[in-house]
Structures are given as structure tokens and as C-alpha cells.
C-alpha positions in Angstrom: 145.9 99.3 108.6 147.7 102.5 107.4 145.9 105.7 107.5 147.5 106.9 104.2 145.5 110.2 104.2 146.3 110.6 108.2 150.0 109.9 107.1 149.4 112.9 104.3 148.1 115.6 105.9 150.3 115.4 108.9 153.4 115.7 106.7 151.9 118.3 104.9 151.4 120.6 108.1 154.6 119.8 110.5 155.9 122.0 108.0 158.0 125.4 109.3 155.8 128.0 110.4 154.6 130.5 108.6 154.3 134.6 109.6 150.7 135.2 110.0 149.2 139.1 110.0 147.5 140.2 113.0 144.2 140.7 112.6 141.8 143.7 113.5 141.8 144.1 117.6 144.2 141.8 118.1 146.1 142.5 121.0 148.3 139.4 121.8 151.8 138.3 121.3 153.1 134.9 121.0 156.7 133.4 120.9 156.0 131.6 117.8 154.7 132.2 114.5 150.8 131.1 113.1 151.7 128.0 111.1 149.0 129.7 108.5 149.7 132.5 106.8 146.3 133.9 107.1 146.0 132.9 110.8 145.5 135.6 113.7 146.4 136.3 117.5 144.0 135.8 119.9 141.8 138.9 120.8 141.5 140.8 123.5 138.2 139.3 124.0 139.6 135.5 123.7 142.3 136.9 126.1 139.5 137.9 128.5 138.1 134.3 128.5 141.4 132.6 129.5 141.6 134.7 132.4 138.2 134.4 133.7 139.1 130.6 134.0 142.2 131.5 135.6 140.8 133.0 138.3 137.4 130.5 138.2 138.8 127.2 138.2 141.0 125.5 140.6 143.9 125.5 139.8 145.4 125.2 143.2 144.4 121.9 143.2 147.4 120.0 141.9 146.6 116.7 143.0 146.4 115.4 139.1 150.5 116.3 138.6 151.5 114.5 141.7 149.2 111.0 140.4 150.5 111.2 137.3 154.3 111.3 138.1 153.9 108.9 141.1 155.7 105.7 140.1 157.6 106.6 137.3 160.3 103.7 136.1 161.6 105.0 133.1 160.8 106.4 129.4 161.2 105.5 126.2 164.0 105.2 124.1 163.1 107.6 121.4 160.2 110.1 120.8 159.2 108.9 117.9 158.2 105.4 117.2 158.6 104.2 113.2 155.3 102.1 111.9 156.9 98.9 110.4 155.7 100.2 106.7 158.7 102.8 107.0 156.4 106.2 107.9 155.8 107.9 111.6 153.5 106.1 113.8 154.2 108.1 116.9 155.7 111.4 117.4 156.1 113.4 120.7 159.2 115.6 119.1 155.8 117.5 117.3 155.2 118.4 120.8 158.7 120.0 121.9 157.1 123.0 122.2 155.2 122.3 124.8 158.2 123.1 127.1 159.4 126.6 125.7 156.5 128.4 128.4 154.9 128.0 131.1 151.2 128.8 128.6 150.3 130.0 125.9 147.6 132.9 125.2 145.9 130.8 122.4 145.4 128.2 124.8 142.3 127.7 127.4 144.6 127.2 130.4 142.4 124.6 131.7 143.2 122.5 128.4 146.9 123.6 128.5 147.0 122.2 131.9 145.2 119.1 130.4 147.9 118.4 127.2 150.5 119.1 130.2 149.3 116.3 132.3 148.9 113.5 129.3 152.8 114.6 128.2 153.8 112.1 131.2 154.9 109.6 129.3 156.6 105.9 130.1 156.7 103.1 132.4 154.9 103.8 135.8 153.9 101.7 138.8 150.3 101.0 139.9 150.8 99.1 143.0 153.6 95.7 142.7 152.6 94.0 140.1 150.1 96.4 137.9 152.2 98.5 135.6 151.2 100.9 133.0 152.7 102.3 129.6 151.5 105.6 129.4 151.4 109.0 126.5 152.8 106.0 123.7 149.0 106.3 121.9 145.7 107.7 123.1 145.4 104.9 125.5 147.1 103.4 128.1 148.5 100.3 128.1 148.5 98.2 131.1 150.5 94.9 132.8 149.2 92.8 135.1 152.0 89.8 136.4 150.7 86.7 137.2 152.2 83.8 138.3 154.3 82.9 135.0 153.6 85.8 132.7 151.7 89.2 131.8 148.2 89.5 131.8 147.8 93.0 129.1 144.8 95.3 129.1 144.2 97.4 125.9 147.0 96.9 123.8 146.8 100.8 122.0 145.5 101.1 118.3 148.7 99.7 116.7 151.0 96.9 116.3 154.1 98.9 116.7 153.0 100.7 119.9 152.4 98.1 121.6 155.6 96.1 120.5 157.3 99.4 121.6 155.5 99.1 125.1 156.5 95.6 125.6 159.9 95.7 125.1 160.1 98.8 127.5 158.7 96.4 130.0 161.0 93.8 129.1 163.5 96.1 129.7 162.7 97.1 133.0 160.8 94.3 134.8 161.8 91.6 133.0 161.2 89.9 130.1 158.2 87.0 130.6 155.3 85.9 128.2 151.7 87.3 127.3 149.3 85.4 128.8 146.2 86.9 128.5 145.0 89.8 126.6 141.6 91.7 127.9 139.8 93.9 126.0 137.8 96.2 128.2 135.6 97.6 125.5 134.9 97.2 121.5 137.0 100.8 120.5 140.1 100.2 118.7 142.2 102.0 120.8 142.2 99.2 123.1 142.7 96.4 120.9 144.2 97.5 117.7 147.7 97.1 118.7 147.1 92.9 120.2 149.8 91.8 117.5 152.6 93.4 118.7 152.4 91.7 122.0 150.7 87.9 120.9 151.5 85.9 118.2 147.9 84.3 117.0 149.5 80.7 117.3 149.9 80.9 120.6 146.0 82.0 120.8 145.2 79.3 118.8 147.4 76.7 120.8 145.3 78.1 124.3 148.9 79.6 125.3 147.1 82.6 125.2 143.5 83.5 126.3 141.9 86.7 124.7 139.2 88.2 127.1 136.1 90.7 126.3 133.0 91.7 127.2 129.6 90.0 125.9 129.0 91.2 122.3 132.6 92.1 121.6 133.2 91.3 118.2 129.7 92.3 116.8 130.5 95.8 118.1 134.0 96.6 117.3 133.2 95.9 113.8 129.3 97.1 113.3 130.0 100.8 114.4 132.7 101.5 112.0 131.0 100.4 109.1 127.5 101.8 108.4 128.4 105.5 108.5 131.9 104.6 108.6 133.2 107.1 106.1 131.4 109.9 107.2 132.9 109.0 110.9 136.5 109.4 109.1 135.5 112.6 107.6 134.0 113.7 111.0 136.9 112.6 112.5 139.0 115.1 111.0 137.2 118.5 112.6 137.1 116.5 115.7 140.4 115.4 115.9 142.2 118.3 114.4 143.8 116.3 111.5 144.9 119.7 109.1 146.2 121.0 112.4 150.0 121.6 113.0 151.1 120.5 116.6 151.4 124.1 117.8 150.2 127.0 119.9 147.5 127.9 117.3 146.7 124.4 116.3 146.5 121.0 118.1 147.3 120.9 121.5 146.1 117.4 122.6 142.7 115.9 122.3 142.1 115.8 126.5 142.4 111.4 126.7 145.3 111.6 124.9 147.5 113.8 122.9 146.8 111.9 119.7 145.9 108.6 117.9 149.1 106.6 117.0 149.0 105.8 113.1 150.4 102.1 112.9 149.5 98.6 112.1 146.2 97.8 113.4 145.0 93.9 114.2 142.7 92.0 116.1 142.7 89.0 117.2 138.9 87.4 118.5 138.3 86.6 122.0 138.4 83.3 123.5 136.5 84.0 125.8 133.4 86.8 126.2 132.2 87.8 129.7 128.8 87.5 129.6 127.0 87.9 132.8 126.6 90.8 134.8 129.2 89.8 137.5 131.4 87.1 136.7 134.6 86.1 138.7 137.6 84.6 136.6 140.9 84.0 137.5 143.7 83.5 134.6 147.5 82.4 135.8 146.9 82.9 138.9 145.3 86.3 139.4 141.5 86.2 140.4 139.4 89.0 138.8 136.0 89.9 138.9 134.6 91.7 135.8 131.3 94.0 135.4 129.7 94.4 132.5 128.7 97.7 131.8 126.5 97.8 128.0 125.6 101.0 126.4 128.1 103.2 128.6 131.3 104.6 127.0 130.6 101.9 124.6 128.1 99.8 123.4 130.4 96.6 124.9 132.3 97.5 127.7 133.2 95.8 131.2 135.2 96.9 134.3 137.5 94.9 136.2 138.0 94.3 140.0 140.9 92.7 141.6 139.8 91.6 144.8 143.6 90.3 145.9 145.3 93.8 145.3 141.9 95.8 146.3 142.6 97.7 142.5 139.8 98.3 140.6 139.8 98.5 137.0 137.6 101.3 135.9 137.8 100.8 131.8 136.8 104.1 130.0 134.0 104.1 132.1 135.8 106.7 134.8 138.9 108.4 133.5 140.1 112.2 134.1 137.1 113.8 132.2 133.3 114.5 131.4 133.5 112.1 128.5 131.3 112.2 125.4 127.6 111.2 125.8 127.6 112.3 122.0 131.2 112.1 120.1 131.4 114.6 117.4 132.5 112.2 114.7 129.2 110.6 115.0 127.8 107.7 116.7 125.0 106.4 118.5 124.4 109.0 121.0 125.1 107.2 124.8 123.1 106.7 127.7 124.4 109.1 130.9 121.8 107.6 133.4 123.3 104.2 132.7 126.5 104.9 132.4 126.0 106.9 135.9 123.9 103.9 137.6 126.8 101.3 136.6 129.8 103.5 138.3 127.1 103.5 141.1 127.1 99.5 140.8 131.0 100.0 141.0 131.7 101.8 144.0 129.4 100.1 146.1 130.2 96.2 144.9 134.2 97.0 144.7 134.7 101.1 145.4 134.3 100.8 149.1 137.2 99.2 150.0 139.2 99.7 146.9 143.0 101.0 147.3 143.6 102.2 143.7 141.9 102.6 141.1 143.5 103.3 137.5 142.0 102.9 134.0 142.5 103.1 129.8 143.3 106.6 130.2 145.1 109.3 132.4 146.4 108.3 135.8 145.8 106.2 138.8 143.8 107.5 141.8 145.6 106.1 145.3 143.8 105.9 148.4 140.1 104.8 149.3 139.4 108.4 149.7 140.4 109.4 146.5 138.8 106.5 144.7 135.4 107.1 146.4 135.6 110.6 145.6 136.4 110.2 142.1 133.8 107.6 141.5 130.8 109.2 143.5 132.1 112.5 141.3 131.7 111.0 137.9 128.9 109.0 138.8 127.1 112.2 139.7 128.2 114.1 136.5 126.7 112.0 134.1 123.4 111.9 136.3 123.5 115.6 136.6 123.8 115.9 133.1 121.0 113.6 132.4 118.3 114.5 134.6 118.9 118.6 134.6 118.5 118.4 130.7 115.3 116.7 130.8 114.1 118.1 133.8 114.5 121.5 131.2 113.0 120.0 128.2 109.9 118.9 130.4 109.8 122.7 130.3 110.2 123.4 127.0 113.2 123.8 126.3 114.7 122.8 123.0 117.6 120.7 121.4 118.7 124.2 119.9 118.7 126.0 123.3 119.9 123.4 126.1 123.2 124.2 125.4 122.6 127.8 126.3 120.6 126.9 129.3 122.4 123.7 131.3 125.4 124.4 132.9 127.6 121.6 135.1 126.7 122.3 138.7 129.6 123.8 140.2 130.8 121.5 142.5 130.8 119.0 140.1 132.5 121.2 137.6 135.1 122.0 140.2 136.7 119.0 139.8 139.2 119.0 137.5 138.6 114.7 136.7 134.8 116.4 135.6 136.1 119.2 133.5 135.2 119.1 129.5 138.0 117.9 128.0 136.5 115.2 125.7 132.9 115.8 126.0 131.4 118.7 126.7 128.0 119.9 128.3 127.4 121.9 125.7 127.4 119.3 122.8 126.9 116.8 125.8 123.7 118.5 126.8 121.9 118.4 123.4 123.0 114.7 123.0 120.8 114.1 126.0 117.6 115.8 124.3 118.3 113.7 121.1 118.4 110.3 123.0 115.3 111.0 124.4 113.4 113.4 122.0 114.9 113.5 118.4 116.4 116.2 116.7 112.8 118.5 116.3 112.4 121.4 118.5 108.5 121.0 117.6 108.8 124.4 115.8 107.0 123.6 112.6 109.6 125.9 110.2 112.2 123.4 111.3 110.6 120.0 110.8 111.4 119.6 106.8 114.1 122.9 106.2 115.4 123.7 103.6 119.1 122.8 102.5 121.5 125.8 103.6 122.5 125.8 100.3 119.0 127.0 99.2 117.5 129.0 102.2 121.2 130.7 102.6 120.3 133.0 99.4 117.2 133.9 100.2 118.9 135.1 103.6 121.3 137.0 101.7 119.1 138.5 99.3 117.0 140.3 102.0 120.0 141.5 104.1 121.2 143.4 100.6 124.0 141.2 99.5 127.2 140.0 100.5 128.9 144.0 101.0 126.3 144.5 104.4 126.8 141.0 105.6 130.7 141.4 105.4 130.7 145.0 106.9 128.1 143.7 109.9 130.1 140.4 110.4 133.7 142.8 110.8 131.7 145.0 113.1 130.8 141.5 114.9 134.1 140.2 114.9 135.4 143.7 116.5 133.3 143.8 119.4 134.4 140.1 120.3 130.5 138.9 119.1 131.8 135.6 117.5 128.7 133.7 117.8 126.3 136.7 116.4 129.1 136.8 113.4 129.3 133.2 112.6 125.6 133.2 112.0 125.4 135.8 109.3 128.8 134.9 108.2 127.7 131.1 107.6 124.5 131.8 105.6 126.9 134.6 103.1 129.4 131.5 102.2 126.4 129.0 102.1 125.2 131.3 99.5 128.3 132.2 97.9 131.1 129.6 98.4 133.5 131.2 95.8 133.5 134.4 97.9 136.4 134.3 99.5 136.7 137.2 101.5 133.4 136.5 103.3 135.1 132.5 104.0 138.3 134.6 105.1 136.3 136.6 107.4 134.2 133.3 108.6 137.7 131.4 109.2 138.9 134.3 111.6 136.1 134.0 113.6 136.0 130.1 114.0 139.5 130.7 114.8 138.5 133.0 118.2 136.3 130.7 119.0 138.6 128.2 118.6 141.3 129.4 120.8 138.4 130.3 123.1 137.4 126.3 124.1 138.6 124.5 127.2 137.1 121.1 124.9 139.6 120.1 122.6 137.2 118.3 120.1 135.3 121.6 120.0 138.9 123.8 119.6 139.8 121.1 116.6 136.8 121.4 115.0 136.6 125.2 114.8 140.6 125.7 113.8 139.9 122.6 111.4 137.0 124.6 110.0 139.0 127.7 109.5 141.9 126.1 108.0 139.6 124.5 105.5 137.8 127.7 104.7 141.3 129.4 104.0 143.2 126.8 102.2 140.2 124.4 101.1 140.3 120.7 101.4 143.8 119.1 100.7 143.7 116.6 98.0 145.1 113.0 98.7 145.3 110.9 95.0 146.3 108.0 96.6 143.7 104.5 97.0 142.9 104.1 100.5 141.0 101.0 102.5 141.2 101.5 106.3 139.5 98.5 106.1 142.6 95.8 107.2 142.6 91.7 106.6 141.8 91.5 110.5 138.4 93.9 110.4 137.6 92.1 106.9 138.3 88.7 108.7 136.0 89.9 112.0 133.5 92.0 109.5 130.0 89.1 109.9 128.9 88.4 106.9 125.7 90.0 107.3 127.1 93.5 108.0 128.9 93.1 104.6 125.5 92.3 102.9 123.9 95.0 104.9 126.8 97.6 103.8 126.8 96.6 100.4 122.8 97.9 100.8 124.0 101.0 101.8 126.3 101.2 98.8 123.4 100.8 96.8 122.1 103.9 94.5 118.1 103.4 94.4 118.2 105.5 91.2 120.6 103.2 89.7 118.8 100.3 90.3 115.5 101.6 89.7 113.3 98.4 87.6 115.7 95.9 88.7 114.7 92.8 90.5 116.8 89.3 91.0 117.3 86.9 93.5 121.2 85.3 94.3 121.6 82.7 97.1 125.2 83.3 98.5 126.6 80.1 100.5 129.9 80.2 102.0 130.8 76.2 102.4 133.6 77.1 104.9 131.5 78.2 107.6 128.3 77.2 107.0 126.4 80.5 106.0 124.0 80.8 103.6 122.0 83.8 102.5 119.3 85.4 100.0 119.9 88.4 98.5 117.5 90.2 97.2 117.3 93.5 94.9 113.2 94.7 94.6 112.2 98.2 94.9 115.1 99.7 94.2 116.7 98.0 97.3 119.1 95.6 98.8 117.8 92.7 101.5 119.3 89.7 102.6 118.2 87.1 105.4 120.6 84.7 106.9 119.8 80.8 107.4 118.1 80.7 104.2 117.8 79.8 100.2 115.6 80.8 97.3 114.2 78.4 95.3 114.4 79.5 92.2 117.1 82.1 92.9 118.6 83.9 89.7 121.9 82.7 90.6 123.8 80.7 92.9 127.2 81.9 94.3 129.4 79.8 96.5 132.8 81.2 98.4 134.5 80.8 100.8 134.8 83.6 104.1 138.2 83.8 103.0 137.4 84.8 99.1 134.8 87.2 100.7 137.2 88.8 103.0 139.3 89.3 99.8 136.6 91.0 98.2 135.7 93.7 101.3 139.5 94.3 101.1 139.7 95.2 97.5 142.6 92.6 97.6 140.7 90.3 94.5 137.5 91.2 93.0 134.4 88.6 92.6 134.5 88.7 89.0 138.8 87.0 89.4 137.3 84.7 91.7 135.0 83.1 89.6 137.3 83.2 86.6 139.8 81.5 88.6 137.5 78.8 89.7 137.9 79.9 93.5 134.5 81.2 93.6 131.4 79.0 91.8 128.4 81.2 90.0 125.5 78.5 89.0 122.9 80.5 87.1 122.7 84.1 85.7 126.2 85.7 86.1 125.1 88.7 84.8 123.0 89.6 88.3 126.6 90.6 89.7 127.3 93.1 87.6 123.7 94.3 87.1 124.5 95.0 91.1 127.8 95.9 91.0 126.6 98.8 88.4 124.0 100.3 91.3 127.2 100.7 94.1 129.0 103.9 95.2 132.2 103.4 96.5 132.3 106.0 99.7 135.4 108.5 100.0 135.8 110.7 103.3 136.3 113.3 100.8 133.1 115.3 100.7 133.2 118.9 101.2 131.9 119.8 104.6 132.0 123.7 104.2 130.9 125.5 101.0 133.5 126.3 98.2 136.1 123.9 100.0 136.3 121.0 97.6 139.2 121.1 94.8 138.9 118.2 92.0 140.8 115.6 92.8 141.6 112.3 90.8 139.0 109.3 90.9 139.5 106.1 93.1 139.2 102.8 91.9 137.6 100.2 93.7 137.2 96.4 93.1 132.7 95.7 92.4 131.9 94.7 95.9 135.0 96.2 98.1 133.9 98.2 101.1 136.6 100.7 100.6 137.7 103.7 103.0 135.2 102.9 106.1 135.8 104.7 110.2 137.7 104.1 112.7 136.1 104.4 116.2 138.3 105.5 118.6 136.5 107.1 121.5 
């Protein structure tokens, strides 16, 4: 898969920097320039922040830097790793940097310390045998010898990555054959890169198993395609993707430093775990997974390996509070669960464990250290849980949690706890949603208005823009960010051409910003600001994340259902048809139906008298999702058969809106940009879930 617009906008803004102003009350120097022109210092009052953490959190605890270099074998060859389609999949030269000071004042220390730590980059030692490749992607990759070859946990997001990791192995410990690949949970990070360590023959010939929790496939799919464009678009503020690697701009995103931007592949399982505890040994090695559902992910197992007392711990327990709600959108989590499985953990495998090392960060030696870690996380995520509703079964609100729960602190004294992927704040109010919704019960709030509408009735009774902007500089002078963003926000709702007032607005994301130990949080200010000062870049180029792999793995059913979502009930207002779909290959058969101004379909059966008839194969459908040949040259061809009304398919295909991740996210952003075209039935540009 090649992230075109990913590829885009980092070229765009690795740029030279450029000489920013200092704004009003700024205070602080930095050895570098703003990459924006338009960009400010931190404040005094940012300035104030960073060293309350310095002297609140522990940083004479430096247990993390001694994990993470223990073991060390050697590093890669080159800093940058080339995708095999000729642009940059991987780039740590972005980060050179990082090694000019000792911190930066635009920084939270506690998340410089973080991007510090997950620059350890290369071959390490577990214990004999276990070996990991780590700071090539956002995820570890990890090698587990067996008796005649490599047993490989999460082979990264992409093809070349993982190739890259491989032959570093090779290099090292010798060069011996993939075995087994296991996937420890359904986000691509840990199985997007499978090709560039197994050739799918070999799969095919059982000369290589491919191992993964219960419900694997229907996962690693399902999430990235309902809201699968708005999770790109999401994905952006979260993950800092108009941000040059620099002091003011992305310093790391707290699992990782960044998302590698290769080929991505998957190849299905040949095998799903699917009971609770369920002992399996492959070449050799015995292993004892646990399923954990509905934790990090919605499929997701951990792995024990009762011979070397090394326990696998997934994503489950890494070097962070993780997200119970991840800002580019999905299902919000379940912390008591996720808590009450690490609980399963240590008690079935933690209590005599040796080491214990995951998809992330660094291993934990010692059956001291392991029980700590676990019995910390474990109580994180229940601390979280039961403190926020033990608030809301007092009242308190979605829209004021995150102003009232705060992380015990000797949870929150551990650094492996700290917020550097999820945070309590947004963490906190992901809780109250799981449980109660998004109403605070007030009645005002139950059916708002748009901001787009209320936002000038707001203005109109504060007197106009010229009050607003005067009372949002006074604001932003006395360090009030919050207070200033709220006025600020409804002005540039209300007037999005105004660009002063988005100026102004910009500058104080950017303090707030600077000001955030969570790196999603820090991206998605910055990206915020940078979009209010230079508006949304525009990308021409056709994009479909959507690769033959996905397409291939995409059930038929979640096409059918996606193609309802396409659907434009205005558009198809008075229509009403039947179409039996068959697909001889595999079996399938489906009805389609369009009635009320909506798209059903139900698997296992056919109409009877159905307005048309179309027979394909899964193949031909996968070459539809794709874009790569329409229905319509299918038919014509003779490679698809369409017994009946013909005419059904493009009554349909005339309802469907192709999705973009192009939509303007903050007022007066958007510049016009040059239509796509899309193929009648192609899924075009859809997410990729990554954490």
C-alpha cells in the first residue's frame, strides 16, 4: 500500500527551516529556527510547565535507559530505509537533531525523555534465543529460534521494514528460514510488513504456519473500513502528519517515533487461537497463548514461554498508559478488562516469569521488575476505570472528568504509566462514553446546534470580532490558553476567512501544544495550528490505501455493508430494486436490496424474482474495491455475468460518494482542489489502524 498523501506532505515539510517572529511574552530561545514562518517560542508560562515536571516527576529513576540499551548487537546499515516503489519508507536522519542538546524548551521533558528512549534503535538481545529489531517502524519486531528456523512476532507495517529487519538478523545470527509468523493482535503495525519475511508459497505449502488470535481477520479489516476515511483524516492531528521532525514540531508519537510508509501485505492465518488458554508448540518451542478480546484491540492474545520463563506481553503492557480512546477514532476500549486480563497474566505466567518484553519499547528483566510492571499497569487501567465512574455516579460529566480525575500518584510515578499515548485526560472521558454516551444530561446540549451556526450568535452578542480578538490577546498574555481557545474558536467558527483571529487561534494551540507531555495531544494542537496558518495542503493525486491483500481479506459482506455507507439517501430517494450477487468461486451468495432510501444485504440467500442477477468471482470483486477494473469492464468483457436488468447497477452506482480524507476540520482551512475519480463500486481512500 503506498500512503501517497503521507509521502506528500512529509516532503513538503522536511523542508529548511524557516525564521519565525517571536510572539508577544515570549521569553525563550531555541538553537534552531520555527520551521513556520508564523510559528512562536514557547512562553514564559509554557516554560513554567516544563519545569514543574522537572522537578515533579522522577526523573532519577533511569532504569528505562539501562533496559533499553541492555543487549545491544548491532545497528542498521543506513538511516533511512527506501520503500521498493523508489520513495522514503523510513527515515531517522529527520531526527539528527535529536542529538544537538541535551532538551529542548518546546518540549515536555517527560516526552523528550520518551522520543530519547525509542531512538534506541537495532538488533538487541532478549535472553538466547529471543531477539528483537527495534526504532525500524512503530513496532517492534521480534525473533524467536527454534529448532531449524525463526519463529517472527509482528512483522512492522511494511514489506520493506521487515525485509530490512531480516537481513540484519541474517547478518548477525545467522541466516535460517521463517517458520512461523504470529500475529499478536489485528492492528497493522504488527502484520503489515509479513511479506518481507515469507513468501505466501511457502504458507501455502505448510512450510510456514501464520498464527493469530480468534477473530483475527474479521478485525484487521472491519475497523478500517466503516469510518475508515475519517480515521485517515483523524489520523493526521493525531499523528502530526503537516509536522516537520523538529523542536517545534513532531518529536515522536511515545510507542514509537513514527509509522514507517512502505508496502503493506497480509497474509491469513493458518491457524487462529481460539480458546482462552491454549498451549502450542511450533518447531520446537512450546508456547502458551492468552487471549485477551476487547483490550488494546478488539483481537488480541499474549504469549508465554514456559521453557525460557519469558512472557510475551503483546500491546497489552508496554512503556505507557495506552489509549482507552485513540484520537483518530475507534471503538472506545474497555480498561476494567483490559486490567482484569494483565491480572490473568501475572498470576497464570507473571509469578515466575524472568523477562518480559512486548510490540513496543523494551524488555523488563528480572521477576521483580516484571511483577512490578504488570501489577503497575494492571492497576492503571483499573484506576482509571473505577475513579471515573465512581465520579460520574456523582455527577460528574463527560465535559468535566477530564478536569476532575487525575492518575493516582504512585501510579503516575512510574514512568512505564506516564501519558505518552493515551492520556487521562482524553482517557478519562473515554471511560464515561463507554459507559454513559456522549450527553452530560444537560438538556441545551442534547440536539446543539452546529458551531457553524451557534458560533455567530456568540459573536454577535460579545460585539464582533474587534473585542473577541482584543480579549483572546489579553488571554494569550496572561498564559490563559484554555479561556482564549474558547472565545477564539467560536470568532473563526463564525468567521473562517478572518484570518487574524485563526492567526491568533493558531498561536495559542501552539502553547498548548508545546505544553503536552502526550504526544497525540501535542500533534494535534501544532497540527491544528499549522492548518489554521497555512490551510489544508492540497494533494491532486488518486489515492486507494485500500491494497490487493486488504481487498483480498475485505469479507464480502463488509464490502456490501460499506457500499451502504457510500450510499446518498437523497440520491436514491424513490428507488427500489432487488440484485442477487453470487460469487461461484467461493460459494457466497447475497440479496441486495435498495428500499427506503437504503442499502441491505443478507448473506446465504436469493430473491426470487430479483431485478437482476450478477455472478463474479471474489477475485473480480477484489478488482472492483481496488479501483483496479470497474463492474461495468467486467461484464463487457464477459468476466462478470449480469442476467436481468443491467440498469440497477448504475441506478446504484449514481447514489455513491466516493470518501476523500480531505474534509476541512477547522473553518476557512479548505483550498479547492482537483476532483478524484473513482471506478462505480471502488472503496477508495479508507484508514489505517495503527494503535
Amino acid at each position: 500500500m503506498k500512503t501517497i498523501k503521507n509521502i506528500l506532505i512529509i516532503s513538503l515539510f522536511t523542508l529548511g527551516a524557516c525564521t519565525a517572529p517571536s510572539g508577544e511574552n515570549s521569553t525563550a530561545e531555541l538553537a534552531t529556527d520555527h520551521f513556520h514562518p508564523k510559528g512562536k517560542v514557547p512562553s514564559e508560562y509554557t516554560l513554567k510547565v516544563f519545569e514543574e515536571a522537572k522537578v515533579n516527576l522522577p526523573f532519577a529513576d533511569t532504569r528505562d535507559f539501562e533496559e533499553a540499551d541492555k543487549g545491544f548487537i548491532a545497528g542498521p546499515k543506513s538511516k533511512i530505509i527506501m520503500a521498493d516503489a523508489g520513495h522514503v519508507a523510513w527515515d531517522l536522519e529527520s531526527y539528527d537533531w535529536m542529538e544537538d542538546q541535551e532538551e529542548f524548551n518546546s518540549i515536555h521533558p517527560s516526552l523528550w525523555r520518551q522520543s530519547k528512549l525509542n531512538m534506541r534503535t537495532g538488533l538487541f538481545e532478549v535472553i538466547p534465543g529471543i531477539y528483537q529489531v527495534r526504532n525500524l517502524d512503530l513496532s517492534n519486531i521480534t525473533f524467536v529460534k527454534g529448532k531449524t528456523g525463526w519463529i517472527v512476532f509482528d512483522p512492522c507495517v511494511s514489506l520493506e521494514i521487515a525485509r530490512t529487519a531480516k537481513e540484519l538478523v541474517d547478518e548477525n545470527l545467522g541466516e535460517f528460514p521463517v517458520v512461523a509468523v504470529i500475529y499478536s493482535h489485528n492492528h497493522i503495525d504488527h502484520f503489515g510488513g509479513v511479506r518481507g519475511i515469507v513468501d505466501e508459497a511457502d504458507v501455502r505449502a505448510g512450510k510456514v504456519e501464520i498464527i493469530a488470535p480468534a477473530h483475527f481477520m474479521r478485525e484487521a479489516i472491519a475497523e478500517m473500513i466503516h469510518a475508515g476515511t475519517a480515521m485517515t483524516r483523524r489520523a493526521e492531528y493525531q499523528y502530526g502528519l503537516l509536522l516537520k521532525r523538529d523542536p517545534y514540531g513532531y518529536v515522536g508519537q511515545g510507542l514509537g517515533q513514527g509509522v514507517s510508509n512502505g508496502n503493506v501485505g497480509l497474509i491469513a492465518p493458518t491457524k487462529n487461537i481460539e480458546d482462552a488458554i491454549e498451549e502450542y508448540t511450533v518447531d520446537g518451542v512450546k508456547m502458551v497463548f492468552q487471549n485477551t478480546p476487547n483490550t488494546e484491540a478488539p483481537s488480541e492474545m499474549n504469549t508465554y514461554f514456559p521453557d525460557k520463563k519469558a512472557l510475551w506481553m503483546a500491546e497489552n503492557v508496554t512503556g505507557v498508559f495506552h489509549n482507552i480512546y485513540t484520537l483518530r477514532g475507534a471503538p472506545v476500549r474497555d480498561a476494567l478488562a483490559w486490567s482484569s486480563y494483565i491480572n490473568k497474566a501475572l498470576y497464570l505466567f507473571g509469578l515466575e516469569a524472568e523477562v518480559m518484553f512486548a510490540s513496543h519499547h523494551w524488555p523488563r528483566w528480572g521477576n521483580e521488575r516484571v511483577q512490578e510492571v504488570l501489577r503497575g499497569q494492571r492497576d492503571l487501567y483499573a484506576n482509571i476505570n473505577n475513579q471515573v465512574l465512581h465520579y460520574a455516579n456523582q455527577g460528574v460529566t463527560i465535559n468535566e472528568i477530564h478536569n476532575v480525575y487525575k492518575t493516582p500518584k504512585s501510579i503516575g510515578d512510574q514512568w512505564y504509566n506516564r501519558g505518552y499515548h493515551g492520556s487521562p485526560e482524553h482517557n478519562s472521558r473515554a471511560v464515561i462514553n463507554r459507559y454513559l454516551g456522549y450527553w452530560d444530561v444537560n438538556p441545551a446540549t442534547i440536539i446543539p446546534l452546529s458551531p457553524s451556526e451557534s458560533a455567530p450568535l456568540y459573536v454577535e452578542m460579545m460585539g464582533g470580532a474587534q473585542p473577541i480578538t482584543k480579549k483572546g490577546k489579553e488571554l494569550f498574555n496572561q498564559g490563559k490558553y484554555l479561556e482564549a481557545s474558547e472565545i477564539l474558536n467560536k470568532l473563526v467558527y463564525a468567521e473562517p476567512n478572518n484570518q487574524d483571529a485563526k492567526d491568533l487561534l493558531a498561536d495559542v494551540y501552539e502553547q498548548i501544544g508545546y505544553q503536552q507531555e502526550n504526544p497525540g495531544l501535542r500533534n494535534s494542537f501544532l497540527n491544528g495550528a499549522f492548518e489554521l496558518r497555512s490551510g489544508m495542503p492540497i494533494v491532486e493525486e488518486k489515492l486507494n490505501s485500500l491494497s490487493p491483500d486488504l481487498a483480498r481479506a475485505m469479507s464480502t459482506g463488509l464490502f456490501l455493508e460499506f457500499v451502504g455507507i457510500m450510499l446518498d439517501s437523497r440520491k436514491a430517494e424513490g428507488m427500489e430494486f432487488t440484485i442477487n450477487l453470487i460469487t461461484p468461486d467461493n460459494g457466497e451468495k447475497y440479496v441486495l436490496e435498495l428500499s427506503n432510501s437504503t442499502l441491505t444485504n443478507i448473506e446465504g440467500y436469493q430473491a426470487k424474482n430479483a431485478d437482476l442477477t450478477l455472478t463474479i468471482t471474489r477475485l473480480g470483486l477484489a478488482l472492483v474495491m481496488t479501483g483496479k477494473k470497474s463492474l461495468q469492464d467486467q461484464i463487457a468483457d464477459g468476466e462478470a455475468k449480469a442476467e436481468g436488468d443491467i440498469g440497477v447497477l448504475k441506478q446504484l452506482a449514481s447514489t455513491l460518494v466516493h470518501f476523500t480524507p480531505e474534509f476541512e476540520i477547522l473553518p476557512g482551512t479548505k483550498a479547492k482542489e482537483a476532483d478524484k475519480e473513482f471506478n462505480d463500486f471502488e472503496v477508495g481512500e479508507v484508514g489505517i489502524t495503527h494503535e
